[in-house]
ZALOVO-673396 format. One record per residue (C-alpha): x, y, z. Coordinates in steps of 0.2 Angstrom, whole numbers, padded with zeros to 4 digits, always signed. Layout:
N
XYZ;...
REM end
This chain:
385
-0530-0088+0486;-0532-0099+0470;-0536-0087+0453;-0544-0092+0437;-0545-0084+0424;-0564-0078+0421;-0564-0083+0404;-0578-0099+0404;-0590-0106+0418;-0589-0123+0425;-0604-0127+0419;-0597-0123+0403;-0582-0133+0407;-0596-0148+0416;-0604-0150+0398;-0584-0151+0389;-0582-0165+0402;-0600-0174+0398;-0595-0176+0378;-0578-0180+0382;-0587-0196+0392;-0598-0198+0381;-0583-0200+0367;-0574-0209+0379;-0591-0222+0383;-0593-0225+0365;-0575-0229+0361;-0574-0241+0376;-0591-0249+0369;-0583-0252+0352;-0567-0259+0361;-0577-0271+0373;-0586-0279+0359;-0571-0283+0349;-0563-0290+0363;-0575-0296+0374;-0564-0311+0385;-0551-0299+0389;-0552-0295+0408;-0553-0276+0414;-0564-0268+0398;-0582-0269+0407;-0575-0259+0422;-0570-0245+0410;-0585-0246+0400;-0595-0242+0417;-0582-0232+0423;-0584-0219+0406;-0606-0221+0408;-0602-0218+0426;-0591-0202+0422;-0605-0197+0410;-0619-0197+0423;-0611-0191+0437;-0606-0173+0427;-0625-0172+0420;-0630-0175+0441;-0617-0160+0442;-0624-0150+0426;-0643-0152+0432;-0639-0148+0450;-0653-0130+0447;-0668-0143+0441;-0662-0159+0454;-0657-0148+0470;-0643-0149+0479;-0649-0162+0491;-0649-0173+0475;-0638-0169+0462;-0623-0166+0474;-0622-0187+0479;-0627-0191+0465;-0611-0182+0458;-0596-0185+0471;-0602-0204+0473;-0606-0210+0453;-0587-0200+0451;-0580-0212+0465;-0586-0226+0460;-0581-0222+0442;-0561-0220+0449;-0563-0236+0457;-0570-0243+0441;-0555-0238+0432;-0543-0248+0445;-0553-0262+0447;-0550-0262+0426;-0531-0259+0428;-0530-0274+0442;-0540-0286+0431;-0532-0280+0415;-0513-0282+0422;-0517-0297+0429;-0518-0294+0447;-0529-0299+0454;-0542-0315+0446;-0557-0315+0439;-0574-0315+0452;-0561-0306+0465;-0566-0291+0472;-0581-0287+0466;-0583-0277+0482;-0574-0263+0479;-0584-0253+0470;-0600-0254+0482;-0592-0250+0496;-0582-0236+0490;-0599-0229+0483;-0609-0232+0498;-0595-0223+0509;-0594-0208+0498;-0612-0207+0499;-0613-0207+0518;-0599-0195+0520;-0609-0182+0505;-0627-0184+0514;-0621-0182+0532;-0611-0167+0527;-0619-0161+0514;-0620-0142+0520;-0600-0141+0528;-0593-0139+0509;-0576-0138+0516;-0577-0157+0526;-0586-0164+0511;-0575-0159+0499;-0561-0162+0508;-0565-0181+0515;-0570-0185+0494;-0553-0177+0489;-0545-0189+0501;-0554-0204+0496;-0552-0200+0477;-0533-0196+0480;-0530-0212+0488;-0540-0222+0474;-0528-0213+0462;-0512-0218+0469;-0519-0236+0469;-0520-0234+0450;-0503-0227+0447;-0496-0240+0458;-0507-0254+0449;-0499-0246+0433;-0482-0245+0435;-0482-0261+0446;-0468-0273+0434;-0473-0265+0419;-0463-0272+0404;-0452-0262+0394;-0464-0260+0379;-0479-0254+0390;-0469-0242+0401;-0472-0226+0390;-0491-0230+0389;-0493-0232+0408;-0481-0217+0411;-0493-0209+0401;-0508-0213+0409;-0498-0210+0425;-0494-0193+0424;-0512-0188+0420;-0518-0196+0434;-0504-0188+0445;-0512-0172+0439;-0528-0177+0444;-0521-0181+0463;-0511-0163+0463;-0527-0154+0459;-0538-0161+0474;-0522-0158+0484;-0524-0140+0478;-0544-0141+0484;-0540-0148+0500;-0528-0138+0503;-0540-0121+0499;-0554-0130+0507;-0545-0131+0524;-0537-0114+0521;-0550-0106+0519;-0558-0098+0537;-0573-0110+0542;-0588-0106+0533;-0582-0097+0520;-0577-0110+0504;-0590-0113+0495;-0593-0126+0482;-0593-0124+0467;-0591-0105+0471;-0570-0107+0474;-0560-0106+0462;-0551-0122+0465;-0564-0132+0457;-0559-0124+0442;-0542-0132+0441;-0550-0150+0446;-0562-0150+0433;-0550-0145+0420;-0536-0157+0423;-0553-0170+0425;-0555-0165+0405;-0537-0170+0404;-0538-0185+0414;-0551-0195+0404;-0543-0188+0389;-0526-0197+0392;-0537-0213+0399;-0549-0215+0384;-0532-0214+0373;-0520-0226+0386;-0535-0238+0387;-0535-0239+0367;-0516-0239+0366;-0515-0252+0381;-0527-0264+0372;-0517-0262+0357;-0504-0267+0363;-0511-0283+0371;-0520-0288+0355;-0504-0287+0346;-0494-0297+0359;-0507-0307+0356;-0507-0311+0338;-0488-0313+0340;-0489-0327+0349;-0501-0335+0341;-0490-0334+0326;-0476-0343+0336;-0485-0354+0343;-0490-0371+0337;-0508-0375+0336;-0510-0392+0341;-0498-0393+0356;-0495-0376+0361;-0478-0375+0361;-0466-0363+0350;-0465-0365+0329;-0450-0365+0319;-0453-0347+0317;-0451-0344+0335;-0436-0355+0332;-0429-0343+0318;-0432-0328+0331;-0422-0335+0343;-0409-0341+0335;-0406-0323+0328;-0404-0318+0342;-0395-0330+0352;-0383-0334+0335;-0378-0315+0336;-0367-0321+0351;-0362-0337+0345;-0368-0346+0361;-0382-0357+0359;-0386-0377+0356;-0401-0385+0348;-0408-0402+0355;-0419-0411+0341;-0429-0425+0345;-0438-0437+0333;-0452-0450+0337;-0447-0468+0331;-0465-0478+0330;-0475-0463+0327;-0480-0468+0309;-0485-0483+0317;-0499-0474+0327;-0505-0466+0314;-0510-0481+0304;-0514-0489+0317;-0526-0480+0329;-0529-0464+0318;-0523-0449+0318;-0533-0443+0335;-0523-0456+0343;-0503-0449+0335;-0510-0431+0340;-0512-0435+0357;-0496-0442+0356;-0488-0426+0349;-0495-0416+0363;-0489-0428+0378;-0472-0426+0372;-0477-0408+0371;-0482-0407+0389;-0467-0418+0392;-0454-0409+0386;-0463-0390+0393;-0462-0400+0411;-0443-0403+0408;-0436-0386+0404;-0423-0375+0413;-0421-0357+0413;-0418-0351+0392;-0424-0368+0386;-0439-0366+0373;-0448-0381+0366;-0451-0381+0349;-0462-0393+0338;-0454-0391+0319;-0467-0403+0313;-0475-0420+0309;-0464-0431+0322;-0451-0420+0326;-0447-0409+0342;-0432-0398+0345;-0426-0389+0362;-0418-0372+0359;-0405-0368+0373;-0401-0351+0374;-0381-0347+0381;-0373-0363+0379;-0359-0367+0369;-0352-0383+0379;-0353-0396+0370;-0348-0408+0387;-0363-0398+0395;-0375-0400+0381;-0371-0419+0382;-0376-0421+0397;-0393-0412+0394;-0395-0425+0380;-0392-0440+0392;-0405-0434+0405;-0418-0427+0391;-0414-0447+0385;-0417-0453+0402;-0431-0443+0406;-0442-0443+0389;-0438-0463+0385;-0441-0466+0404;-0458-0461+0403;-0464-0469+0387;-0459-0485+0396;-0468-0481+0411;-0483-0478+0396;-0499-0465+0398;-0512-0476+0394;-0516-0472+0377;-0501-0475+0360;-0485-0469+0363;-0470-0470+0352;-0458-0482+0353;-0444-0470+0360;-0438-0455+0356;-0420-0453+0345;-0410-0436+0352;-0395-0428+0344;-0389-0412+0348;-0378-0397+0343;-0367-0382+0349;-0364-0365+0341;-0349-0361+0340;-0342-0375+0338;-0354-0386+0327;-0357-0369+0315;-0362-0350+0317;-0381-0351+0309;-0399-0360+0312;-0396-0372+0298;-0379-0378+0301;-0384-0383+0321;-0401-0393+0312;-0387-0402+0302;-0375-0409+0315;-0390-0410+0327;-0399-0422+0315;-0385-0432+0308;-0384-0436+0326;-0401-0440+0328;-0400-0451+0316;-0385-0459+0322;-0396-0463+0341;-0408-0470+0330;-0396-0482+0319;-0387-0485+0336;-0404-0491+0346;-0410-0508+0339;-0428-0504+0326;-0443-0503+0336;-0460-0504+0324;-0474-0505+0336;-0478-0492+0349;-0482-0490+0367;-0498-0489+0374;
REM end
């Protein structure tokens, strides 16, 4: 038989639990407003109110009755677990917003007709809830470790491991409950609700922090793209274009595609500068639908467009990419997208090795060129349309 030591009282223990949730309500509040569009943080926030509610049901049980306070605990802490996943899905990413909606209701209205119909057989109630709770669990520890990234790993292994501890301890339940000889567990009289209720403190503890970390880490990921990205077209900055030529420089295997608009000035003059920008983000749009695999975009400004190619160091290869970027960009101005477009574009590419070991010496040979297309092809002052 389970044994605890008979230091403090699980109502003791029930109240810990309510100002943990309440803690835990109140930070998720705070996080919510600052980041109201991110998807998942309403389902924690009801999920913490939810914990909160369901333990005072617990705490009251001697004014309510256990013909009240028991459902109102086991199904408010259900529907609080599948709160919590429903979060995790929607924060991840798993599943889209307006998407099952109907898990939490149905879990709740199942709990609740499994605590009322067996509301005096402590050993089935508690049991079939341990069951259900164990399973919704294992959902979340599955919706957390599903492709995590490498920089998110530690958090969810975090979170993880709590709730793994949460799952072992209605194991340790069901298994006394079903030990027990019939009739004789009792609930909350066996000792085994002790060890649920504590790791419960620990579960929501590591939750409130993995929820704060979590978001963290999304808002940071956040502002870091937003700082390589450019604002008008979407696409990636120069300073995005420093990162990964860093990086890819390191190895000497790299080429750099840049690509200037011929006409453009005309449009500007023209037709205004609405007219250039939706030029600037067509051949935005038009060079993120011709990409391969470890090709960025990049606008470097005004005019001119660059491709990062990451693990090349062909020359003959990287040639080639310039005929068909040539073909493809130029082919589709001719064909026109019924506003200004430029003239044509002028492309000019270069290697690493072979056309030099750093950022600033591929921009040189890629523009010289450039420059040398643009000579080459006969001048061209008015644009398409």
């Amino acid at each position: 038989m389970l044994s605890w030591p008979d230091v403090i009282d699980l109502r003791t223990v029930g109240i810990m639990i309510i100002m943990t949730c309440v803690i835990s309500s109140m930070v998720s509040i705070v996080i919510w407003r600052l980041n109201r569009p991110m998807a998942g943080l309403i389902s924690w926030m009801l999920a913490a109110f939810g914990g909160t509610l369901s333990f005072l049901a617990w705490v009251a049980m001697p004014w309510l009755g256990r013909e009240i306070a028991i459902p109102l605990n086991m199904t408010i802490s259900t529907g609080s677990l599948v709160l919590i996943l429903d979060g995790v899905l929607r924060f991840r990413g798993l599943i889209p917003a307006g998407r099952l909606r109907w898990m939490t209701p149905t879990a709740m209205l199942i709990e609740a007709v499994q605590v009322i119909v067996n509301l005096n057989q402590d050993w089935l109630r508690i049991t079939l809830n341990d069951m259900l709770n164990s399973l919704i669990l294992v959902a979340m520890i599955a919706a957390l470790l599903h492709r995590a990234r490498r920089d998110e790993r530690t958090i969810h292994l975090m979170i993880a491991a709590g709730t793994a501890l949460m799952v072992c301890s209605y194991l340790l339940r069901i298994d006394a409950a079903l030990g027990a000889p019939r009739g004789t567990f009792r609930a909350p009289g066996d000792p085994a609700h002790a060890y649920v209720f504590f790791i419960s403190l620990l579960f929501i503890l590591s939750w409130t922090f993995g929820m704060l970390l979590m978001v963290n880490l999304k808002v940071h990921r956040a502002l870091a793209d937003l700082a390589d990205r450019d604002p008008l077209t979407g696409i990636g900055n120069r300073r995005l274009l420093d990162r990964l030529a860093t990086r890819s420089l390191a190895h000497d295997r790299a080429g750099l595609v840049l690509i200037d608009l011929d006409g453009f000035k005309h449009i500007n003059d023209s037709f205004g500068h609405d007219q250039g920008d939706r030029a600037l983000i067509w051949i935005a749009d038009t060079l993120r639908g011709l990409i391969r695999p470890g090709e960025t975009p990049i606008r470097l400004g005004g005019d001119e467009f660059a491709l990062f190619i990451d693990g090349t160091g062909d020359s003959s290869d990287l040639d080639g990419r310039v005929a068909e970027l040539d073909a493809d960009i130029n082919g589709r101005i001719t064909v026109g997208a019924g506003f200004p477009l430029p003239a044509r574009v002028s492309i000019g590419a270069a290697a690493a090795p072979a056309d030099g070991s750093t950022l600033d010496a591929l921009i040189m040979a890629a523009d010289r060129r450039m420059y040398a297309d643009k000579h080459g092809f006969r001048p061209v002052a008015e644009a398409r349309s």
